[in-house]
C-alpha positions as CSV (number, residue, x, y, z in Angstrom):
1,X,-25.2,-2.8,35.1
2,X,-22.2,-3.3,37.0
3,X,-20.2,-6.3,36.6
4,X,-16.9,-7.7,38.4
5,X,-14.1,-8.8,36.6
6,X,-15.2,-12.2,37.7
7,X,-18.8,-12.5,36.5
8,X,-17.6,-10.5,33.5
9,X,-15.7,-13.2,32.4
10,X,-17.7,-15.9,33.5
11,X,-20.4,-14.3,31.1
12,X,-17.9,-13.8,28.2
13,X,-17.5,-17.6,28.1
14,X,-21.0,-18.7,28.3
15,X,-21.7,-16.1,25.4
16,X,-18.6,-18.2,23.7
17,X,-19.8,-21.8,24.7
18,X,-22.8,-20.1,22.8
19,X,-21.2,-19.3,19.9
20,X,-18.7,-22.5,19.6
21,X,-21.7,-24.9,20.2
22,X,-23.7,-22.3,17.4
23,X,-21.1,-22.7,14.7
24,X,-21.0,-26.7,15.5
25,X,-24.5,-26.7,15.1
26,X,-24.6,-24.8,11.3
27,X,-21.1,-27.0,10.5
28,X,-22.8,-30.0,10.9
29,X,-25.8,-29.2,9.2
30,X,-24.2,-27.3,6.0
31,X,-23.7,-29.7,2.6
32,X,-19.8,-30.4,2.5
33,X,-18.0,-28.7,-0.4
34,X,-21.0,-25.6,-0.7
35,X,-21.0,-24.4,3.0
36,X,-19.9,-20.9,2.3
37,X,-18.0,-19.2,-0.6
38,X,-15.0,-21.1,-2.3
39,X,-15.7,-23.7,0.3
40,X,-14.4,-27.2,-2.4
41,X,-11.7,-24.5,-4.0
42,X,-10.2,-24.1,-0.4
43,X,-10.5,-27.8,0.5
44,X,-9.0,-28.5,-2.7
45,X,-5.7,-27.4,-1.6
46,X,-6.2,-29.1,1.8
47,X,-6.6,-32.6,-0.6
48,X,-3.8,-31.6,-2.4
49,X,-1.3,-31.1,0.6
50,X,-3.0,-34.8,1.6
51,X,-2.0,-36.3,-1.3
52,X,1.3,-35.0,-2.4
53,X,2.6,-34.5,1.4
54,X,3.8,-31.6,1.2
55,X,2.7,-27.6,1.0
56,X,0.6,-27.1,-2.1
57,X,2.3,-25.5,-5.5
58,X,0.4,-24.1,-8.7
59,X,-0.5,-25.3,-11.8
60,X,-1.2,-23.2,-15.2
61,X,-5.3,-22.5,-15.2
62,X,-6.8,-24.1,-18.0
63,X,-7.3,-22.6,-21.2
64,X,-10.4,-20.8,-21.2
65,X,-10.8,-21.2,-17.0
66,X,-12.5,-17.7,-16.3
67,X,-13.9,-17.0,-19.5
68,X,-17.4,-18.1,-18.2
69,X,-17.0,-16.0,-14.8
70,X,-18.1,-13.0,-13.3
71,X,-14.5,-12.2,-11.7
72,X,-11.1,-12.8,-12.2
73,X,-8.6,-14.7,-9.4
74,X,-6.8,-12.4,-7.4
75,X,-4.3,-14.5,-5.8
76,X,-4.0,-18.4,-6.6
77,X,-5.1,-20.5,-3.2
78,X,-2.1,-22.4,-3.5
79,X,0.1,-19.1,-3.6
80,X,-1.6,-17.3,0.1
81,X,-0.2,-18.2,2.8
82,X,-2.2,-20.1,5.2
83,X,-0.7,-21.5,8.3
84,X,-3.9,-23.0,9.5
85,X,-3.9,-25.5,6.6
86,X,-1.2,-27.8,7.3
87,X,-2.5,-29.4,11.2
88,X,-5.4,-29.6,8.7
89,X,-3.7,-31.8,6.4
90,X,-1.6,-33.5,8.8
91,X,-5.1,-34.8,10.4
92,X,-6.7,-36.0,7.4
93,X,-3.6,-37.6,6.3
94,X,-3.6,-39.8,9.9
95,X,-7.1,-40.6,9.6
96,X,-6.9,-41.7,5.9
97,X,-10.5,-41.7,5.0
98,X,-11.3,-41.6,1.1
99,X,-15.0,-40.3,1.8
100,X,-15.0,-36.5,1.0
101,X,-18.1,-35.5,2.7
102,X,-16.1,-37.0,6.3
103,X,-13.0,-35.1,5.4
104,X,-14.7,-32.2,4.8
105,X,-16.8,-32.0,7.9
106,X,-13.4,-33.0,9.9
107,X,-11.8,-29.9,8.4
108,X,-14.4,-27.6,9.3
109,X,-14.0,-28.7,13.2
110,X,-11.0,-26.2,13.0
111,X,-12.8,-23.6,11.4
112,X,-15.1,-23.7,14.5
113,X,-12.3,-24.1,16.5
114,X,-10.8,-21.0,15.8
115,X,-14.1,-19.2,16.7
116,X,-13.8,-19.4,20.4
117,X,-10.3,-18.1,20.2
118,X,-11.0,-15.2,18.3
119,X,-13.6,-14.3,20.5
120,X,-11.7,-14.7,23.9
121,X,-9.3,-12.5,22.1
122,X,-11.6,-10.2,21.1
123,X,-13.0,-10.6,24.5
124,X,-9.5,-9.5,26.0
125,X,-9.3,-6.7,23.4
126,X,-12.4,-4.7,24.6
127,X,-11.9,-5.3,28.1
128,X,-8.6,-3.5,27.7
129,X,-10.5,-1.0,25.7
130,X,-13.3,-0.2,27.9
131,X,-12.5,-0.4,31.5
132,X,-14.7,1.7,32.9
133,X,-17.7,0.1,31.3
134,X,-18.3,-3.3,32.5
135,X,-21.1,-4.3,30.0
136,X,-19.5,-3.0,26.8
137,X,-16.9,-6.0,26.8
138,X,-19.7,-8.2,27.1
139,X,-22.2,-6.3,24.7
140,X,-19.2,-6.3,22.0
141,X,-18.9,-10.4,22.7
142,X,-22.5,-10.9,21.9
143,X,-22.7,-8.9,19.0
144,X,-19.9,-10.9,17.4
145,X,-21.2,-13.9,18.5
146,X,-24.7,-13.7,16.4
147,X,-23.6,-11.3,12.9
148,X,-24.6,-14.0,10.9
149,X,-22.2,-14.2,8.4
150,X,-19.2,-13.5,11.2
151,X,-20.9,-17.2,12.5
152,X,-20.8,-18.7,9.2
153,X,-17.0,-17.8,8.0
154,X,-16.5,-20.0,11.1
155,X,-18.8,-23.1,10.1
156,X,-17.2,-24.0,6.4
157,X,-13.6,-24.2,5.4
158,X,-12.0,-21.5,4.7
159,X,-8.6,-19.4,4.4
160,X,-10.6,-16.5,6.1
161,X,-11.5,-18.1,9.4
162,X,-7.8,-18.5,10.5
163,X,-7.0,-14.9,9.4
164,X,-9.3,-13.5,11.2
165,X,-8.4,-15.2,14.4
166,X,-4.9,-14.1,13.8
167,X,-5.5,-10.4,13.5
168,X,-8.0,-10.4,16.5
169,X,-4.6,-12.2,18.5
170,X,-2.8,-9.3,17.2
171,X,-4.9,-7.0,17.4
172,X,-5.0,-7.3,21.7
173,X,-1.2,-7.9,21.2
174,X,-0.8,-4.0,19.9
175,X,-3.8,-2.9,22.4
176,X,-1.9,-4.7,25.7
177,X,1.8,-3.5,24.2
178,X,-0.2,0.5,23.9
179,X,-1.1,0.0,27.3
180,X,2.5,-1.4,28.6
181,X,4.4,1.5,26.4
182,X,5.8,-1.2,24.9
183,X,7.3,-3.0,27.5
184,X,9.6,-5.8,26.3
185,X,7.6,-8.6,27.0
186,X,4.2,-7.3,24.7
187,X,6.6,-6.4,21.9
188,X,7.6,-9.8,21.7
189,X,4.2,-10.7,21.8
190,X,3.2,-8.4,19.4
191,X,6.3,-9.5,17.2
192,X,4.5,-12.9,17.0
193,X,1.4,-12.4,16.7
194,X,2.5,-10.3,13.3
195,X,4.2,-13.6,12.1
196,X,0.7,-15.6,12.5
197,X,-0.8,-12.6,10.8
198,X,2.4,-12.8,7.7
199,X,1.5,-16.9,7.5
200,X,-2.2,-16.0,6.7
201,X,-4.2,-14.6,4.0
202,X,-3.5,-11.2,2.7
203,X,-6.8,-9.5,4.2
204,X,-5.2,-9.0,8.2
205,X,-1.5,-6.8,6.6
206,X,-2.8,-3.7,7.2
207,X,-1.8,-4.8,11.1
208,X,2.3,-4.1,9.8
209,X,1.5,-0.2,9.3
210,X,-1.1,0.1,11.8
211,X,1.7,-1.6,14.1
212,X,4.2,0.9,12.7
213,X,2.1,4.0,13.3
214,X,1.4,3.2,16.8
215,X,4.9,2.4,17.6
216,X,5.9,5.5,16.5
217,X,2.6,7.6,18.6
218,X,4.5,6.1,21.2
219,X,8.3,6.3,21.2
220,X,8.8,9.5,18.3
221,X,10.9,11.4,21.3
222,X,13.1,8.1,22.1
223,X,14.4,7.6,18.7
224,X,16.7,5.1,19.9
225,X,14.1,3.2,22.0
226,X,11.8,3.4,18.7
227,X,14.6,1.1,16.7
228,X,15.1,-1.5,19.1
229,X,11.1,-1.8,19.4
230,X,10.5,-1.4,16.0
231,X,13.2,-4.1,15.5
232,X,12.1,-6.3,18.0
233,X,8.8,-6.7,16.5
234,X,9.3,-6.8,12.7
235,X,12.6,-8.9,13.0
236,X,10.8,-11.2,15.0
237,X,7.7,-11.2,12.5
238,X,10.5,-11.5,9.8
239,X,12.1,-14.2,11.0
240,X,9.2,-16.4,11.7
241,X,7.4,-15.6,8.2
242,X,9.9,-15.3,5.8
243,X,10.0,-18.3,4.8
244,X,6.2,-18.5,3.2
245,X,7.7,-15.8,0.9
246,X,11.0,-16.9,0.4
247,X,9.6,-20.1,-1.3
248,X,7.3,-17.9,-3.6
249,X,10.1,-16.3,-4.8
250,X,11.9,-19.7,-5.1
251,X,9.3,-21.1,-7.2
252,X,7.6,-18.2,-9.0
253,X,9.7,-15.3,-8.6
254,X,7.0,-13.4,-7.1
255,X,6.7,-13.4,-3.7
256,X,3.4,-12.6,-3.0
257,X,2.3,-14.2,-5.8
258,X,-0.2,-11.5,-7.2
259,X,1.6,-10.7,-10.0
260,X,2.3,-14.2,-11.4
261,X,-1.1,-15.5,-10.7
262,X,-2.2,-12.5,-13.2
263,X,-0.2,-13.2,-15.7
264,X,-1.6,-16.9,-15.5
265,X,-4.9,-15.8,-15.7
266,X,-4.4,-13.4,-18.7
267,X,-2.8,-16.6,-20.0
268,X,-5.5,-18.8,-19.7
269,X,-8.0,-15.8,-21.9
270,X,-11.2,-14.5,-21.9
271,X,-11.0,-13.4,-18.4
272,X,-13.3,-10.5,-17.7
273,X,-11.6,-7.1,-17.5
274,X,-11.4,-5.6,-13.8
275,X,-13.4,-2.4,-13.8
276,X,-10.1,-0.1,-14.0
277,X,-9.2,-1.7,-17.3
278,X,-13.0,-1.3,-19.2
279,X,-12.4,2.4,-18.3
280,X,-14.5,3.3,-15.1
281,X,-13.3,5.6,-12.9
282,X,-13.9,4.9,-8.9
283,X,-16.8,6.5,-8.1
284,X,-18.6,5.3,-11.3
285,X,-17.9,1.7,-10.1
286,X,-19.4,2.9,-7.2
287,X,-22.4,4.3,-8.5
288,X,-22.9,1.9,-11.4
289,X,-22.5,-1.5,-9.7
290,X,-23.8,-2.9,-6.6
291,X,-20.5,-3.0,-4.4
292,X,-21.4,-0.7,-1.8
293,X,-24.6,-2.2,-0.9
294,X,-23.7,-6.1,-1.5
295,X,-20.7,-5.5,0.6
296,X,-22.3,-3.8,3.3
297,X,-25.0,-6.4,3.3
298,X,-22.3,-9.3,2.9
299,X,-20.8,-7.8,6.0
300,X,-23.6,-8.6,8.0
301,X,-25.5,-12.3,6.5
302,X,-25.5,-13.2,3.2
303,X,-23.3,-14.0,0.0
304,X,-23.0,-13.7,-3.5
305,X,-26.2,-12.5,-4.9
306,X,-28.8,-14.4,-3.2
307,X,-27.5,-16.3,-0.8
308,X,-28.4,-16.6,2.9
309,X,-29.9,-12.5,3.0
310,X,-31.9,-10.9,5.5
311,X,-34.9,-9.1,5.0
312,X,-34.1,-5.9,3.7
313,X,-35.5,-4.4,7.1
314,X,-32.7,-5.3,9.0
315,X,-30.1,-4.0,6.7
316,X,-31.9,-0.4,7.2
317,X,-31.7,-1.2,11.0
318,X,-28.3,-1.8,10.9
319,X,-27.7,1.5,9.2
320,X,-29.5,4.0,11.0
321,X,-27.3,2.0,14.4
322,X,-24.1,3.0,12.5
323,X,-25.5,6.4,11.9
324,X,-26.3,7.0,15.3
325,X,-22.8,5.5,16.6
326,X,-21.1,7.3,13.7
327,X,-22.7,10.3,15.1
328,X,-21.9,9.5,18.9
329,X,-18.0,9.2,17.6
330,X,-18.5,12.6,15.8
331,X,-19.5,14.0,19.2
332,X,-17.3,12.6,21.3
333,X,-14.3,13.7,19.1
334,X,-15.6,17.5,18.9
335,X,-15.9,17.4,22.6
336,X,-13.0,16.3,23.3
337,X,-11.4,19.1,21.1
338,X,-13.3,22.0,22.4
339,X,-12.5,20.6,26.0
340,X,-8.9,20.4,25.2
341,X,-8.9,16.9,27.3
342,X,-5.4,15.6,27.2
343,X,-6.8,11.8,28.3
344,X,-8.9,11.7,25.5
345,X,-5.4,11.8,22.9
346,X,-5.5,8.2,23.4
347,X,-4.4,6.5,19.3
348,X,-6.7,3.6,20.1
349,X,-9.7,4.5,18.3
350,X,-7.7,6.6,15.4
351,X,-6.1,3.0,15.6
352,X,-9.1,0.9,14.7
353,X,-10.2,2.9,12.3
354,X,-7.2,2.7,10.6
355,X,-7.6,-0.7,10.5
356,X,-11.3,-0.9,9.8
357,X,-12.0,1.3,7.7
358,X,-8.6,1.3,5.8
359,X,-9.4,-2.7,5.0
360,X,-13.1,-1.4,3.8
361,X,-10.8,0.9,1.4
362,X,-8.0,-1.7,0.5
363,X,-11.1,-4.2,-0.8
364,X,-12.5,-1.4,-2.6
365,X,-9.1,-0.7,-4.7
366,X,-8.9,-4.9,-5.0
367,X,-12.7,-5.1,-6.0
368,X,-12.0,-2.1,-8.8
369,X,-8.7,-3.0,-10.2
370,X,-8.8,-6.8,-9.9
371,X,-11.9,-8.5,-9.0
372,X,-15.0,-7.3,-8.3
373,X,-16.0,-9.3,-5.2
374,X,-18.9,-8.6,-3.4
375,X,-18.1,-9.8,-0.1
376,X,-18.2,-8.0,3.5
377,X,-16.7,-10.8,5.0
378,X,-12.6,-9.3,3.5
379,X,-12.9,-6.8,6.5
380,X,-13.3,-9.5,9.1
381,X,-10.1,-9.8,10.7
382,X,-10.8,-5.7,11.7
383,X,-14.0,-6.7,13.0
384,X,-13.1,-6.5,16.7
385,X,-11.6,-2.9,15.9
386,X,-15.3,-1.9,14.4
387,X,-17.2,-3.6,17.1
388,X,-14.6,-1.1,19.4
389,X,-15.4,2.4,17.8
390,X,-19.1,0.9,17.3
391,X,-19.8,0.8,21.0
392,X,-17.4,4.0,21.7
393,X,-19.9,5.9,19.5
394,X,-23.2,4.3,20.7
395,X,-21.6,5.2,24.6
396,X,-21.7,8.8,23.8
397,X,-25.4,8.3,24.6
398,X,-25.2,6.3,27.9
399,X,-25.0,10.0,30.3
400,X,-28.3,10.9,28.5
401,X,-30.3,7.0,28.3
402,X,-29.4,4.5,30.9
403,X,-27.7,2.4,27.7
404,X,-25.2,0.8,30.0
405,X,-27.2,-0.5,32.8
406,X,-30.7,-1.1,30.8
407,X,-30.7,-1.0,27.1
408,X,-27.3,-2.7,26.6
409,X,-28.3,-5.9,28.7
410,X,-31.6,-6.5,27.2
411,X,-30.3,-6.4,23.9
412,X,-28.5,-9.4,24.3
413,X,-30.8,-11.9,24.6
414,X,-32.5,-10.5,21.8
415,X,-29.5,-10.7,19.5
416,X,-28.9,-14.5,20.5
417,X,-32.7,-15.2,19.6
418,X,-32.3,-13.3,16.3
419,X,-29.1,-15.6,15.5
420,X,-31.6,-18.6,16.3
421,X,-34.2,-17.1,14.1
422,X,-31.6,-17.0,11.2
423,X,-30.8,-20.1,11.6
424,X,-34.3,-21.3,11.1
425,X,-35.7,-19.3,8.5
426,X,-32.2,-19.4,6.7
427,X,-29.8,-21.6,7.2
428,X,-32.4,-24.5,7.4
429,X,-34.4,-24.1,4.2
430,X,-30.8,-23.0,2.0
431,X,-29.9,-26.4,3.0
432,X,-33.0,-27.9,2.0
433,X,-33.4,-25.8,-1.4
């Protein structure tokens, strides 16, 4: 299937009116204050901001606060820096409406806001990515577009929603400034879109040393030309972010604020012991709790426990598809090797996975020596890079099964009516229940 740039795009954005009118759609429909995961904690911060007028600041927990919980807080919501809050704030403050369920649902308009964005940038990303392959910008649009949970992060208020849409921005910003060799107009772009990145939660930082690394691919045998990019970008990220970090330190003398929220929740007692401290070792947390599988099934629909899963059917689907693009990537790796193909050195993909699954191993360390969280959705604001090497492996396969001008296209209508099935047999009756 061969598409021109034109009709390329003009499909990309009905696949995003899709999606945008989609989130609406579960946004509306989702009980303010219990639409996803932390939803009132997040939105409690918002009311704060509202009512103080001005950026939020932490309080001691109460005595006792975690002693009937599963987890301990990593970082205090008041302490992570989220950008995205304060238009948030400024809004509710000009509408000044007392009714929470109002305020909640006007919040969550720029949580579906942010979706479109991220997937134009994503969008962007993959066409950079793949421009010999017409359909796989579009296939990678639709996939994103109907993950469940990918849909739902977007539908309830949220500090992950805005990350997420930063590291996509920055993530084309590094792609476009690989393709330019850094000309001098992406690095500045690319020095920016860090800053969003530094203003937002913790989960999109692996972007600084990803950044770094690629830089360096790049420019190692122009030393010089390496410093003034390298300072280019980070000064600009620096001078734009600091200030988040500067008023940390100001007030707590942390400033990233993970060590002095620990020490207030060891302060409040009886918070459960991360699994480091009761004495496993990593691969019995592993082995012995159900992180690997409730994150991998998180990652696609479905939190906490219970919550908003598919049948177990799918997640087996979804596995043998990795295994087969896992096996495609494998492939095309050793046959590039044995072939000795100099255009095939590109960083890109060593790139992505870097970035995806480095986060997957960051939220591992987090979930063993903080807090066990069981949530796929941390590894988010990488998603456009796994969507990236997803379809690079599954391509592998196009010279032997027509993928790209059959299979690919027909699966895309079928993934839009399997996001309408969810949303039926799912979303409706958790609303309901």
């Amino acid at each position: 299937m061969l598409l021109t740039a034109t009709s390329q795009t003009r499909v990309a954005a009905l696949l995003i009116l899709f999606a945008t009118l989609n989130a609406l759609l579960w946004s509306f429909v989702r009980v303010p204050g219990s639409g996803g995961p932390d939803e009132k904690s997040h939105f409690g911060v918002v009311e704060q901001m509202v009512f103080t007028g001005r950026l939020p600041e932490f309080n001691p927990y109460e005595p006792g606060a975690f002693s009937d919980g599963p987890v301990r807080a990593q970082v205090a919501y008041e302490l992570t820096p989220n950008l995205a809050a304060i238009p948030v704030a400024i809004t509710l403050a000009a509408i000044g409406s007392d009714d929470y369920e109002f305020n909640v649902h006007i919040a969550r308009l720029f949580m579906v806001a942010l979706y479109p964005v991220t997937l134009w940038y994503a969008y962007l990303t993959l066409r950079l990515v793949f421009s010999s392959i017409s359909i796989a910008p579009i296939w990678g649009i639709a996939a994103m577009a109907t993950v469940p949970m990918f849909t739902l992060v977007h539908t309830y208020y949220t500090n992950d929603a805005p990350a997420i849409t930063a590291s996509t921005i920055a993530t084309y910003a590094l792609i476009r400034a690989h393709h330019s060799a850094f000309a001098t107009s992406d690095t500045v772009l690319l020095g920016v879109s860090l800053a969003i990145v530094g203003l937002h939660k913790y989960t999109g930082f692996l972007m600084f040393p990803v950044t770094g690394i690629m830089l360096t691919w790049h420019l190692y045998r122009q030393p010089a030309v390496l410093i003034r990019r390298a300072v280019i970008i980070f000064g600009i990220a620096t001078a734009i972010a600091c200030w988040w970090y500067v008023r940390n330190w100001m007030l707590y003398g942390d400033p990233f604020g993970v060590s002095f929220t620990q020490a207030a929740v060891d302060a409040s007692g009886g918070a459960p012991k991360p699994p480091r401290a009761r004495g496993l070792n990593p691969i019995d947390f592993a082995s012995q709790t159900s992180w690997l599988p409730e994150n991998f099934a998180s990652f696609w629909a479905g939190y906490g426990v219970h919550r908003l899963k598919l049948p177990g059917a799918a997640y087996l689907s979804f596995v043998a598809l990795i295994a087969a693009a896992a096996f495609g990537l494998i492939f095309r790796v050793a046959r590039s090797l044995w072939l000795r193909r100099a255009q095939d050195a590109s960083p890109v993909l060593f790139v992505f996975g870097l970035l995806h699954i480095g986060l997957w191993m960051v939220s591992f360390w987090s979930s063993y020596t903080v807090d066990v969280a069981l949530h796929g959705r941390y590894v988010f604001p990488t998603f456009v890079a796994f969507i990236a090497i997803f379809i690079s492996g599954l391509s592998v396969f196009s010279r032997y099964v027509r993928i790209s001008s059959l299979v690919a296209p027909m699966t895309i209508p079928i993934m839009l009516a399997a996001n309408g099935a969810y949303f039926v047999h799912s979303i409706i009756p958790d609303v309901n229940r």
